[in-house]
gemmi code that builds the backbone of each chain (N, CA, C; Angstrom):
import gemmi

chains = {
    "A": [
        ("UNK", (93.132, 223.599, 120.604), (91.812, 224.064, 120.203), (90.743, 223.325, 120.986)),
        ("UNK", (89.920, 224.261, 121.088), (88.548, 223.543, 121.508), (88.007, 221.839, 121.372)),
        ("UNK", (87.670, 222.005, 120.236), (87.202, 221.092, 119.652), (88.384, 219.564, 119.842)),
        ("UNK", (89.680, 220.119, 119.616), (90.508, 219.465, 119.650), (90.837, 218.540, 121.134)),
        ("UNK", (90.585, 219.393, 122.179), (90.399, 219.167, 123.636), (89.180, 217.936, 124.033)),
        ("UNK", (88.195, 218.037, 123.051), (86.764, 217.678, 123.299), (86.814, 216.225, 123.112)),
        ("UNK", (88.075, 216.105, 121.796), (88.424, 214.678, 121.382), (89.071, 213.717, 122.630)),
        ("UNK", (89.760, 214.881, 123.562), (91.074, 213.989, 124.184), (89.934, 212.944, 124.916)),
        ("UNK", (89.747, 211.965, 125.410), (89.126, 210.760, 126.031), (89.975, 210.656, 127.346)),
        ("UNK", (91.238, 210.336, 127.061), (91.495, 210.239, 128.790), (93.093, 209.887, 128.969)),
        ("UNK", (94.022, 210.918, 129.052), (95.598, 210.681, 128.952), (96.017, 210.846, 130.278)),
        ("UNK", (97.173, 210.058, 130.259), (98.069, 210.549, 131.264), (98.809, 212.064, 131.160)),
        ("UNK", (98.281, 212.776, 131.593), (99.114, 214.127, 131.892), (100.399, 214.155, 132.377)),
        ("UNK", (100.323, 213.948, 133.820), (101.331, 214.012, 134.559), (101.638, 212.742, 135.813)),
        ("UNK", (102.513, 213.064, 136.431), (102.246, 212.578, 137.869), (103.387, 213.281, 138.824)),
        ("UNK", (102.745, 213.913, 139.642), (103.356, 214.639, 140.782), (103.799, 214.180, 142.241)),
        ("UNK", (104.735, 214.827, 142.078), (105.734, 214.517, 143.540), (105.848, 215.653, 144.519)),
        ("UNK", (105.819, 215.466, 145.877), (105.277, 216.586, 146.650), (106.672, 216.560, 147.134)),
        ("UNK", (107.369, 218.269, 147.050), (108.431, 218.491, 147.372), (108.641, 219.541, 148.269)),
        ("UNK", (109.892, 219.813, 149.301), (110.066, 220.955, 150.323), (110.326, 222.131, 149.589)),
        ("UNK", (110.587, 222.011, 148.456), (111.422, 223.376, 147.928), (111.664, 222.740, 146.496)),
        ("UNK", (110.769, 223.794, 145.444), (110.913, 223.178, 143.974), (112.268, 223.444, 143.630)),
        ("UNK", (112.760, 224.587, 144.201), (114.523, 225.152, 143.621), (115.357, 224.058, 144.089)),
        ("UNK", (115.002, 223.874, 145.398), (116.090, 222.812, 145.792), (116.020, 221.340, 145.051)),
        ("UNK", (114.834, 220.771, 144.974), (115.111, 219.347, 144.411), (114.908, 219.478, 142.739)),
        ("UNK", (115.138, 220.730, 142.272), (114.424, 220.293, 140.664), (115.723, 219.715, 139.591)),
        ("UNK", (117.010, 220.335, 140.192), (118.030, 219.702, 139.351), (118.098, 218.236, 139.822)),
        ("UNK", (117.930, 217.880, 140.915), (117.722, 216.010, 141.478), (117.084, 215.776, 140.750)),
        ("UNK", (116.156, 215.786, 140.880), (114.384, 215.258, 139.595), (114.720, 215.577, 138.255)),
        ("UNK", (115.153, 216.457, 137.169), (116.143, 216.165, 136.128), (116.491, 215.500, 136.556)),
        ("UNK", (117.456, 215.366, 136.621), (119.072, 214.253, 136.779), (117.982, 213.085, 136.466)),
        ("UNK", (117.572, 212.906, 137.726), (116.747, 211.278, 137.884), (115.926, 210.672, 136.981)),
        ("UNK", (115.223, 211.696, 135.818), (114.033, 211.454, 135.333), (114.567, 211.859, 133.488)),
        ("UNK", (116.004, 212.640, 133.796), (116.154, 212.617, 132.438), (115.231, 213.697, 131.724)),
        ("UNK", (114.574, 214.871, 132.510), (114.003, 215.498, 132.573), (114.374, 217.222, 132.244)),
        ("UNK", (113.521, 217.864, 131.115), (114.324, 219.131, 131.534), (113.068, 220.427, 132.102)),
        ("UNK", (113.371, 221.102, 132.244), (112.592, 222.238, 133.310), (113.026, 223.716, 132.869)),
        ("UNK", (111.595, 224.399, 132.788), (111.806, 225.443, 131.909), (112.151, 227.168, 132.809)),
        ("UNK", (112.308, 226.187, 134.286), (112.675, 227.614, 135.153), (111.039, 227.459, 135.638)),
        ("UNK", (110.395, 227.816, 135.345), (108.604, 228.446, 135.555), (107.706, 228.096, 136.831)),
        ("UNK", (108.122, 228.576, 137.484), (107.348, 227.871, 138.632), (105.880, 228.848, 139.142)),
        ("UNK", (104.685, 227.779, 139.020), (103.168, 228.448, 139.338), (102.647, 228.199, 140.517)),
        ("UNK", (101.879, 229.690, 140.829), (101.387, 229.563, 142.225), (99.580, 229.564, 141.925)),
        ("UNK", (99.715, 228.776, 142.831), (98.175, 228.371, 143.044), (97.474, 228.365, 144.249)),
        ("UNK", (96.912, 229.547, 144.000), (96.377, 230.215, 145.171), (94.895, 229.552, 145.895)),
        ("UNK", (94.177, 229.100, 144.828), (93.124, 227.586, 145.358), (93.856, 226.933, 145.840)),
        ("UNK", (94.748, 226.339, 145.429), (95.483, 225.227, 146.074), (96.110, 225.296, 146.877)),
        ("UNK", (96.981, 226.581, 147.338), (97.555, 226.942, 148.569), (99.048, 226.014, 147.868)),
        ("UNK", (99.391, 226.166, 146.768), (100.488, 225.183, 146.319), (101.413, 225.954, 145.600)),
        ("UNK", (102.653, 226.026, 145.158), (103.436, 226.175, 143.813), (103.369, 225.032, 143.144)),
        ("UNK", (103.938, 224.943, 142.101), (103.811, 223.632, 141.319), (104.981, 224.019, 139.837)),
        ("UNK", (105.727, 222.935, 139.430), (106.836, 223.267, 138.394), (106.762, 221.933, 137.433)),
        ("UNK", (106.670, 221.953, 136.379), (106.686, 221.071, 135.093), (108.057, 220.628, 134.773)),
        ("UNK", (107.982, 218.954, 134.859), (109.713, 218.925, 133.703), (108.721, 217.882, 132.732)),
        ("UNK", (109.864, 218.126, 131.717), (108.924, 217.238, 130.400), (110.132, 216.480, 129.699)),
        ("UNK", (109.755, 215.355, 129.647), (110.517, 214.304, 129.294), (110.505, 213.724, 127.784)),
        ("UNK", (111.775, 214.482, 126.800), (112.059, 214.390, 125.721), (110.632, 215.089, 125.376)),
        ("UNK", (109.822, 215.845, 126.046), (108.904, 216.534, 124.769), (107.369, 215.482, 124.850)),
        ("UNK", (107.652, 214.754, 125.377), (106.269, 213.682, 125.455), (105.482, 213.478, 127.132)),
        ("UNK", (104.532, 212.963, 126.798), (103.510, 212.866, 127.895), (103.944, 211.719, 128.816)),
        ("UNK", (103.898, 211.293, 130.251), (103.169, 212.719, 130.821), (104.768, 213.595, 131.470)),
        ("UNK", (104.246, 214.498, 131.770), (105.258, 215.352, 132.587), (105.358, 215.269, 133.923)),
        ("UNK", (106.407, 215.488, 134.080), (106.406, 215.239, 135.849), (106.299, 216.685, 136.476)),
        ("UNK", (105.603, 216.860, 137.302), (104.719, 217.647, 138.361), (105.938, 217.721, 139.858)),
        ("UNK", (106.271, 218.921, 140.296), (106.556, 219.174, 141.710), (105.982, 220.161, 142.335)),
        ("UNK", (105.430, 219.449, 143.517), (104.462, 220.783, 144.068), (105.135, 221.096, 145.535)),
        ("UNK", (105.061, 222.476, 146.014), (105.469, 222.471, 146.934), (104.658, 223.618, 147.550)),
        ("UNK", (104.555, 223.175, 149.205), (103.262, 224.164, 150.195), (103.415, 225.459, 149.732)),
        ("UNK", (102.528, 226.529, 149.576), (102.304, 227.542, 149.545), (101.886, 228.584, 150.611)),
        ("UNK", (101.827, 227.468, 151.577), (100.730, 227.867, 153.050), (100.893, 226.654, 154.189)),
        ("UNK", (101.011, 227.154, 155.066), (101.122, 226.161, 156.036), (99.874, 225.420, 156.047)),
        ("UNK", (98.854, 225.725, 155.818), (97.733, 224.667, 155.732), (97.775, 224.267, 154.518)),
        ("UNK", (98.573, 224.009, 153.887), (98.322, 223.991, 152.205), (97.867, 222.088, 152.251)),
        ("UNK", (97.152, 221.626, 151.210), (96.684, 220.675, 151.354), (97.924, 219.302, 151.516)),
        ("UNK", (99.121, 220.015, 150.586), (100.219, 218.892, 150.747), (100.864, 219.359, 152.288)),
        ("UNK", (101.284, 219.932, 152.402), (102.009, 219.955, 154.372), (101.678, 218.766, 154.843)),
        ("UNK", (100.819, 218.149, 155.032), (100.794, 217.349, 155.910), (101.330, 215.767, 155.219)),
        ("UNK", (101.066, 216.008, 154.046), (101.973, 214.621, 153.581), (103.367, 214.994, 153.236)),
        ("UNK", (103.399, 216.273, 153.262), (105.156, 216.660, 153.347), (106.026, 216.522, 154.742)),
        ("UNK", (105.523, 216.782, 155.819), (105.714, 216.183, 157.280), (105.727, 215.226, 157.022)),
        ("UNK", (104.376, 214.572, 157.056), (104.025, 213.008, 157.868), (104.726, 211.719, 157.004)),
        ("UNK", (104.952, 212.411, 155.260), (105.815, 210.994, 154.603), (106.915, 211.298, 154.216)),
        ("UNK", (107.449, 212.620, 154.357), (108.318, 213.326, 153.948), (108.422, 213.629, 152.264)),
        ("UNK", (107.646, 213.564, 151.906), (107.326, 213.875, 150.707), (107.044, 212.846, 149.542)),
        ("UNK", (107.161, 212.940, 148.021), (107.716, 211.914, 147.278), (106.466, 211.695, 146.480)),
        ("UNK", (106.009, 210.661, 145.582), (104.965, 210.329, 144.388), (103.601, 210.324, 145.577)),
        ("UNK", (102.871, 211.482, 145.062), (102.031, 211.772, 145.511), (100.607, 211.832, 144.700)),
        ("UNK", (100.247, 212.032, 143.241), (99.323, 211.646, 142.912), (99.553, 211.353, 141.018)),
        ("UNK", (98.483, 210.865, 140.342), (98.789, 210.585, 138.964), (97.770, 211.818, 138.178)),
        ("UNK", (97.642, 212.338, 137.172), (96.958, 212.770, 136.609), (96.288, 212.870, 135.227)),
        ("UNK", (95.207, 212.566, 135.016), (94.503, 212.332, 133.838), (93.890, 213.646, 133.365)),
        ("UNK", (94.339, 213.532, 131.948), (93.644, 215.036, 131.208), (91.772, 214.041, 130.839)),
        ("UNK", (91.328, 215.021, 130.620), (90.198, 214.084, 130.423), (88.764, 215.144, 129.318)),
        ("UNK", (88.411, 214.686, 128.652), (87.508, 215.145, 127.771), (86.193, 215.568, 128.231)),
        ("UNK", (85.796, 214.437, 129.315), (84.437, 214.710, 129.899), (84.643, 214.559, 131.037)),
        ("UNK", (84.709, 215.996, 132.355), (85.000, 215.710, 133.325), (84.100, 215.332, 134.526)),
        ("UNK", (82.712, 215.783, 134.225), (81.612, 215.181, 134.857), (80.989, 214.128, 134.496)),
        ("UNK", (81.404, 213.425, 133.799), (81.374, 212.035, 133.066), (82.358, 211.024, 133.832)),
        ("UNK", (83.464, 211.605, 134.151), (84.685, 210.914, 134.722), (84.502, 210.625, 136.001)),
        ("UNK", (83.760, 211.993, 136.930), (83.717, 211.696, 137.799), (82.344, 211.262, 138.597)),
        ("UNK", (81.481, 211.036, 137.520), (80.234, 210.058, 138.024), (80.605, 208.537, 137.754)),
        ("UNK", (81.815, 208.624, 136.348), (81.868, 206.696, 136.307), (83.299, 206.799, 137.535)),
        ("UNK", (83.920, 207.321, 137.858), (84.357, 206.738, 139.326), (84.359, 206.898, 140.714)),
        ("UNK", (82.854, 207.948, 140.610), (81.593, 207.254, 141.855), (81.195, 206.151, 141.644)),
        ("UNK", (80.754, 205.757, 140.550), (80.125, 204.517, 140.803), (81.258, 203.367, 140.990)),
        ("UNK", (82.708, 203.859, 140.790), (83.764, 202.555, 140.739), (84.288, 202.876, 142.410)),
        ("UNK", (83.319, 203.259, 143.372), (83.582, 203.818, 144.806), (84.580, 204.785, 145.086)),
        ("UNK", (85.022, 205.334, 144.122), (86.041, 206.410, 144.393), (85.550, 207.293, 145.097)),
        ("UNK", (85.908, 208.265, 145.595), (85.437, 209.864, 146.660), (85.916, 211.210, 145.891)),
        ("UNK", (85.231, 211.454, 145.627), (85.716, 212.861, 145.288), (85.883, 213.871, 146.614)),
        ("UNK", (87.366, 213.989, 146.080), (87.578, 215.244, 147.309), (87.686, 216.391, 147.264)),
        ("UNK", (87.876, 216.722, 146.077), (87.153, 218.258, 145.471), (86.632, 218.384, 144.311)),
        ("UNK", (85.741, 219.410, 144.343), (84.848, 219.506, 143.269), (85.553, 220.175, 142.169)),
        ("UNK", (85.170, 220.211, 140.682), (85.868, 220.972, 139.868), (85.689, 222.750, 140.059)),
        ("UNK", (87.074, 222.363, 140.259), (87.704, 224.641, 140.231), (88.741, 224.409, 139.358)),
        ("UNK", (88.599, 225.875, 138.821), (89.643, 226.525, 138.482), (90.875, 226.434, 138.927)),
        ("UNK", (92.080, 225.713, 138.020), (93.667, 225.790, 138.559), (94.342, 226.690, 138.034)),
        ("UNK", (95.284, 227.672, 138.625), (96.082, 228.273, 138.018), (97.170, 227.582, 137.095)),
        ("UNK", (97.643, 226.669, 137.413), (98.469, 225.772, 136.975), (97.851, 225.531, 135.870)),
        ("UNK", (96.778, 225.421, 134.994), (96.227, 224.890, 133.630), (95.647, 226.233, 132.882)),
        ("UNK", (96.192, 227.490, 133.385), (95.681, 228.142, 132.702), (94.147, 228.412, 132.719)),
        ("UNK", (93.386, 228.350, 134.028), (92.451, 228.043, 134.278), (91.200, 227.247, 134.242)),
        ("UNK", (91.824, 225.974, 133.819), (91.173, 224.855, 133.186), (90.805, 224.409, 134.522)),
        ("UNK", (89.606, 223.552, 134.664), (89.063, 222.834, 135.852), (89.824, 221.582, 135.895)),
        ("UNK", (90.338, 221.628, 137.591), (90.559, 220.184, 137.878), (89.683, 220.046, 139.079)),
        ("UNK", (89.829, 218.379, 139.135), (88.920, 217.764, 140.389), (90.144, 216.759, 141.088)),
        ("UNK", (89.937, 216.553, 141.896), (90.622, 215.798, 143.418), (90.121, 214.246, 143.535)),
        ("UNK", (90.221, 213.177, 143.481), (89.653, 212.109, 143.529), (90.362, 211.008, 144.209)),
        ("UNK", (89.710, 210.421, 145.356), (90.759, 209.015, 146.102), (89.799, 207.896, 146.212)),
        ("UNK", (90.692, 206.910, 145.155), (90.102, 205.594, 144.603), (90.218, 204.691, 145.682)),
        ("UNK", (89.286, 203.941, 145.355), (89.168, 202.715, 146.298), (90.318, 201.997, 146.572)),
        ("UNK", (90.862, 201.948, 145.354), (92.567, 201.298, 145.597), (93.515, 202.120, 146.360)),
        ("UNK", (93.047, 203.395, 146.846), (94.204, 204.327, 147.841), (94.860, 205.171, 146.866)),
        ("UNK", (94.622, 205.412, 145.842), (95.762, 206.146, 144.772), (94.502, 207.683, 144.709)),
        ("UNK", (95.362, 208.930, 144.706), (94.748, 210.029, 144.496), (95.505, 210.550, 143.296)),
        ("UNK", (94.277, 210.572, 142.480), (94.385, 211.430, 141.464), (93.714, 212.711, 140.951)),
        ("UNK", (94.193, 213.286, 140.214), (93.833, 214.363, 139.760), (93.439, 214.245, 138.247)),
        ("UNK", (92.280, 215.225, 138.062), (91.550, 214.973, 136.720), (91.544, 216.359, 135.708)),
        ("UNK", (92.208, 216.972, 135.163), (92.100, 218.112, 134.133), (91.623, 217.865, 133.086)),
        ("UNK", (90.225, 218.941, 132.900), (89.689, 218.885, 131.694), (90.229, 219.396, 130.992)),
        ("UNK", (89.927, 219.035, 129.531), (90.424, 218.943, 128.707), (90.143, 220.278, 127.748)),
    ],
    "B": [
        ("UNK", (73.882, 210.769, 170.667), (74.344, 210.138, 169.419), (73.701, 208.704, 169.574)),
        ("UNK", (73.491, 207.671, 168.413), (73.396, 206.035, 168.474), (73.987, 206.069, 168.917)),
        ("UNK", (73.955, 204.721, 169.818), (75.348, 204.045, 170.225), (76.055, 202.911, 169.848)),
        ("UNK", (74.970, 202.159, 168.414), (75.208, 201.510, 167.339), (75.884, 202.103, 166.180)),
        ("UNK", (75.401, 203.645, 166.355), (76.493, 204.019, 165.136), (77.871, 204.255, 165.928)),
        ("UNK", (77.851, 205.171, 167.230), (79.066, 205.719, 167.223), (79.999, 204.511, 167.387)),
        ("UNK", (79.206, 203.015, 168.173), (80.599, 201.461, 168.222), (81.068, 201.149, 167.005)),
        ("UNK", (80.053, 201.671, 165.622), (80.500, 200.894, 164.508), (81.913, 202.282, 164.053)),
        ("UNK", (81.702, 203.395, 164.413), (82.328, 204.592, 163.875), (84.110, 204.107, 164.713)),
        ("UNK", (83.784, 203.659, 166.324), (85.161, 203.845, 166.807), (85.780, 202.229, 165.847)),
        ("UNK", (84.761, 201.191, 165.680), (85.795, 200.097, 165.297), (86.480, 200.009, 164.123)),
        ("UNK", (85.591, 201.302, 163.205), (86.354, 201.043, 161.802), (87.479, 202.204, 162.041)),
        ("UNK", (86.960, 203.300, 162.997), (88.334, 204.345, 162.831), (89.094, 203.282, 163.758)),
        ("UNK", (89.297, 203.044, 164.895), (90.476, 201.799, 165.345), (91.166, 201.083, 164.179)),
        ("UNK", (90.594, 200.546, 163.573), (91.071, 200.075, 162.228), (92.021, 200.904, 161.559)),
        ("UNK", (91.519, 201.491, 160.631), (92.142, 202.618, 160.491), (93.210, 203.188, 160.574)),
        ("UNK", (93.078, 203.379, 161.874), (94.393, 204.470, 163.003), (95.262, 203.226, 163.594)),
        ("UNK", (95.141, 202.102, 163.289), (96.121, 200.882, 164.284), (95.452, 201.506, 165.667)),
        ("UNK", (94.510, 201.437, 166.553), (94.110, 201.661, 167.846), (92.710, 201.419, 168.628)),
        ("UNK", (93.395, 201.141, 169.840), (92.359, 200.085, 170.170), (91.173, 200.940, 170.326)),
        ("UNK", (90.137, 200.170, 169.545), (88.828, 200.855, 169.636), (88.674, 201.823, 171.218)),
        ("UNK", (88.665, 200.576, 172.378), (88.642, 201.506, 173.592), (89.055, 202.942, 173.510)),
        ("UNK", (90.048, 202.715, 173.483), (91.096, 204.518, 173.609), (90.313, 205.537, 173.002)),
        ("UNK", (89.770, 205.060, 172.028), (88.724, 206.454, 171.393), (87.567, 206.972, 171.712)),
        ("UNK", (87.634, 208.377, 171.442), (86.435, 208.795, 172.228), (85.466, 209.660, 170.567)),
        ("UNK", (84.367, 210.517, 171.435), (83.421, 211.293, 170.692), (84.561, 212.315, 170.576)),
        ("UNK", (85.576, 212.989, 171.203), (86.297, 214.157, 171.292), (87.726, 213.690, 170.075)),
        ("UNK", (87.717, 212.427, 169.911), (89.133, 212.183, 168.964), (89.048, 212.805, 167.639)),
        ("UNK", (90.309, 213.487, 167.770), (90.321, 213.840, 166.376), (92.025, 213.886, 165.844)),
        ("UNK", (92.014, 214.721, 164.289), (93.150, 214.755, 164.190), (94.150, 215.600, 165.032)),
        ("UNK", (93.739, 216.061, 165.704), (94.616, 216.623, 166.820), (94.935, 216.303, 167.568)),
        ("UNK", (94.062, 214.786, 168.529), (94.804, 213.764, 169.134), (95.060, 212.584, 168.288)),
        ("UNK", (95.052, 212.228, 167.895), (95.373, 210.660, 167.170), (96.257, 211.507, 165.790)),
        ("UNK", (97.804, 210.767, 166.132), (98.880, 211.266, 165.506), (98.899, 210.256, 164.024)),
        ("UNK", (98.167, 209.187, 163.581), (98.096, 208.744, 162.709), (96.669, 208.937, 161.545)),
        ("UNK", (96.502, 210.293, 162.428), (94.609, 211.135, 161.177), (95.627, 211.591, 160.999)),
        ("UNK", (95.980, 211.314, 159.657), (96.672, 212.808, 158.521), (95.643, 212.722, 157.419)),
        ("UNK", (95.886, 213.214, 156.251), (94.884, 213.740, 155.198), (94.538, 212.033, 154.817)),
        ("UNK", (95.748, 211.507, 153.969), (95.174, 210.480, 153.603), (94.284, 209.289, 154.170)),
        ("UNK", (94.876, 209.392, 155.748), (94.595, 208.237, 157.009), (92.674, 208.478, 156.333)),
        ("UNK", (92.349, 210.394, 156.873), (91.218, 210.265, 156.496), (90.511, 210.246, 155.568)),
        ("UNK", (90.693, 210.008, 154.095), (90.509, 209.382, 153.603), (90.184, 208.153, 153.739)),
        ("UNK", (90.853, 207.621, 153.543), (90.639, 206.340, 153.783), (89.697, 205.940, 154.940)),
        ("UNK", (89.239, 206.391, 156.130), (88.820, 206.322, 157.536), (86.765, 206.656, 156.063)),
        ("UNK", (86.707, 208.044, 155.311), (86.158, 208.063, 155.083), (85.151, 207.099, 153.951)),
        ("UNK", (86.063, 206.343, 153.339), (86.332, 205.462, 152.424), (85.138, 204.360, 153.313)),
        ("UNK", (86.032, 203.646, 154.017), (85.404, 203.003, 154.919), (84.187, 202.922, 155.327)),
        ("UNK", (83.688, 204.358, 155.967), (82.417, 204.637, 156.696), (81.289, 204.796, 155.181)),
        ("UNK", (81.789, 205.110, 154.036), (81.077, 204.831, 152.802), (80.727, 203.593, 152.806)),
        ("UNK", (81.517, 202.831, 152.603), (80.985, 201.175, 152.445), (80.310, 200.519, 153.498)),
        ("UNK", (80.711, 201.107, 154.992), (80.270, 199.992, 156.125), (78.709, 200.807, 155.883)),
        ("UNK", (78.461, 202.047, 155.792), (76.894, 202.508, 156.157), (76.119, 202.722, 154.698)),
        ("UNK", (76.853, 202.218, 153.410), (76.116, 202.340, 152.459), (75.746, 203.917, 151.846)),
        ("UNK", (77.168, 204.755, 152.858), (76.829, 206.221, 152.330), (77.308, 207.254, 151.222)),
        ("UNK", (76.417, 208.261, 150.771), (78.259, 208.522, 149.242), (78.453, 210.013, 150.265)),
        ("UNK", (79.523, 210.380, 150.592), (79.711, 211.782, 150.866), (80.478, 212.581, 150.762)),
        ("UNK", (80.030, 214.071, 150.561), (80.220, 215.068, 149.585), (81.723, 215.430, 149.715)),
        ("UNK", (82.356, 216.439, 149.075), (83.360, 216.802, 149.197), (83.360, 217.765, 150.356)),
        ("UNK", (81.900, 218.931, 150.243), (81.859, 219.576, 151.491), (81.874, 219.096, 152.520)),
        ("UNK", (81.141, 218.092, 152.748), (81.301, 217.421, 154.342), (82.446, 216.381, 154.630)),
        ("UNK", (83.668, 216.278, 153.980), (84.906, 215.866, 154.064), (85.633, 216.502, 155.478)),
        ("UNK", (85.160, 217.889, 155.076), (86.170, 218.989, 156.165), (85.342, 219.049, 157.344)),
        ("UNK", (83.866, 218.779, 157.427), (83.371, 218.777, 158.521), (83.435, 217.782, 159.721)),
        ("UNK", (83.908, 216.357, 159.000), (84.353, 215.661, 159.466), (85.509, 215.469, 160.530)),
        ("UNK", (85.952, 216.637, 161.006), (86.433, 216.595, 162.240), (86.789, 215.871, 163.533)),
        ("UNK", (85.708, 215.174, 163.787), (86.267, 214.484, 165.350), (85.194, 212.940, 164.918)),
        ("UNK", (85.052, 212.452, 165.471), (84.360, 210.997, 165.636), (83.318, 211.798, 165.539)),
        ("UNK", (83.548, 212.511, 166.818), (81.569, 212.334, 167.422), (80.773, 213.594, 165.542)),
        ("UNK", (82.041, 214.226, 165.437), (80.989, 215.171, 164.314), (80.756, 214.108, 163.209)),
        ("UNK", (81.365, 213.021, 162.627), (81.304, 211.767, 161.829), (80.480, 211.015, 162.004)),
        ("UNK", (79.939, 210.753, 163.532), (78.926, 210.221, 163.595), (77.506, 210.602, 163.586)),
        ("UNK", (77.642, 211.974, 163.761), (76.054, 212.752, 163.684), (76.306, 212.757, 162.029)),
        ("UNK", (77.214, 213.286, 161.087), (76.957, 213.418, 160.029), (76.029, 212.261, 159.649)),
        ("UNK", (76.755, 210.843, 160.113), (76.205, 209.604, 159.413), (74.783, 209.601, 160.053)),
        ("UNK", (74.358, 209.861, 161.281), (73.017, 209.473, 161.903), (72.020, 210.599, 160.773)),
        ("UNK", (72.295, 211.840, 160.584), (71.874, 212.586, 159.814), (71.403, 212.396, 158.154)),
        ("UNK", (72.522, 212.030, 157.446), (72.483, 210.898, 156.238), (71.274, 210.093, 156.613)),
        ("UNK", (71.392, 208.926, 157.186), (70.527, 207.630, 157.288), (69.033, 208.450, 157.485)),
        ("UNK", (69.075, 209.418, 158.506), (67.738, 209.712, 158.736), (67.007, 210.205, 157.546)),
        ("UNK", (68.039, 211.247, 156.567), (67.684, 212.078, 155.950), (67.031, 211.095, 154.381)),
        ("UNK", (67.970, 209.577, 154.482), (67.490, 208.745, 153.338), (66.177, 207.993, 153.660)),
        ("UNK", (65.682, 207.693, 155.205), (64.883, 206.924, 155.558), (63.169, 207.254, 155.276)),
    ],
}
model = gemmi.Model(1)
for chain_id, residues in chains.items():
    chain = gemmi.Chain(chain_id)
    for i, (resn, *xyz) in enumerate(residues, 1):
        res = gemmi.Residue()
        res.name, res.seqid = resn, gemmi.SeqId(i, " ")
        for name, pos in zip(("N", "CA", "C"), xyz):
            atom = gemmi.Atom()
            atom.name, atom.element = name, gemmi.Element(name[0])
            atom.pos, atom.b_iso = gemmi.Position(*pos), 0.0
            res.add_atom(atom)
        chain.add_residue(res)
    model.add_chain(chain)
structure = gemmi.Structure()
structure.add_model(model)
structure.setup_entities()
């Protein structure tokens, strides 16, 4: 619910791993994570991405595999250049223009503005790379 | 272009990229320098935030292209705050 969303303050959602092929590595990632996976894999056409959920015993956060959708897709090039692997963390978040003015001021960069994800059911996420080097992702809530 | 901004632009991208400031030009970009991938620039942008005191946008992330377009962005900024 709405209201219910409005409460969340600031969870760990997920954290995603950038993969060549969600079919191919998703029984690995179970196995590894103890993880199960509901088949469902979403395309995200902003993002130029697929993306597949496993959820661990039912609790937060879930683990995230995304894989290119497009040769320019924003992961390709860290799928080449690192060959893939833990690629960002993600926070659900209550106030998302709140979130991302207090980590401007903590020097973070926003690298995209809030859009629409297919992946959330059209909930806004934003793109963000912290001063410490870690990119995360922010879904409102 | 400065030529105070573009020395300060090649020493922090040298940094950066592991490369010697020399080697770089106004024309470098990720299409020559095999160590600009997404995050490199990031981080390259990270940098040019703190050394020039600048915040910048998500749109001008992608415009950021080669040195020399990084460095008019920044001469542009400064002028545009002065």
């Amino acid at each position: 619910m709405a209201s219910d969303r409005m409460n969340v303050r600031r969870r760990l959602h997920h954290v995603g791993f950038v993969v060549s092929s969600i079919a191919q590595a998703a029984d690995s990632y179970a196995l590894s994570f103890g993880a199960s996976w509901d088949g469902v894999i979403i395309h995200d056409p902003s993002q130029q991405t697929r993306v597949a959920f496993f959820s661990i015993d039912g609790a937060d956060p879930l683990i995230e595999l995304v894989e290119p959708a497009a040769e320019k897709s924003p992961v390709s090039q860290f799928l080449s250049q690192k060959g893939g692997g833990l690629h960002h963390l993600c926070y659900e978040v209550g106030d998302l223009a709140e979130q991302l003015r207090s980590i401007r001021t903590a020097g973070g960069l926003v690298v995209r503005k809030p859009a629409p994800a297919a992946a959330f059911d059209g909930r806004r996420i934003a793109w963000v790379y912290t001063r410490d080097r870690v990119l995360l992702e922010y879904l409102e809530a | 272009m400065n030529s105070s901004t573009w020395e300060t632009v090649r020493r922090i991208a040298g940094d950066i990229f592991n490369l010697p400031a020399e080697s770089l030009t106004p024309q470098s970009s990720p299409e020559s320098i095999d160590s600009w991938d997404s995050l490199q620039h990031l981080n390259l942008v990270l940098a040019i935030e703190e050394q020039f005191a600048l915040e910048i946008d998500p749109e001008e992330l992608e415009r950021m292209n080669s040195l020399d377009a990084i460095s008019r962005l920044i001469e542009g900024k400064l002028a545009s705050e002065a």
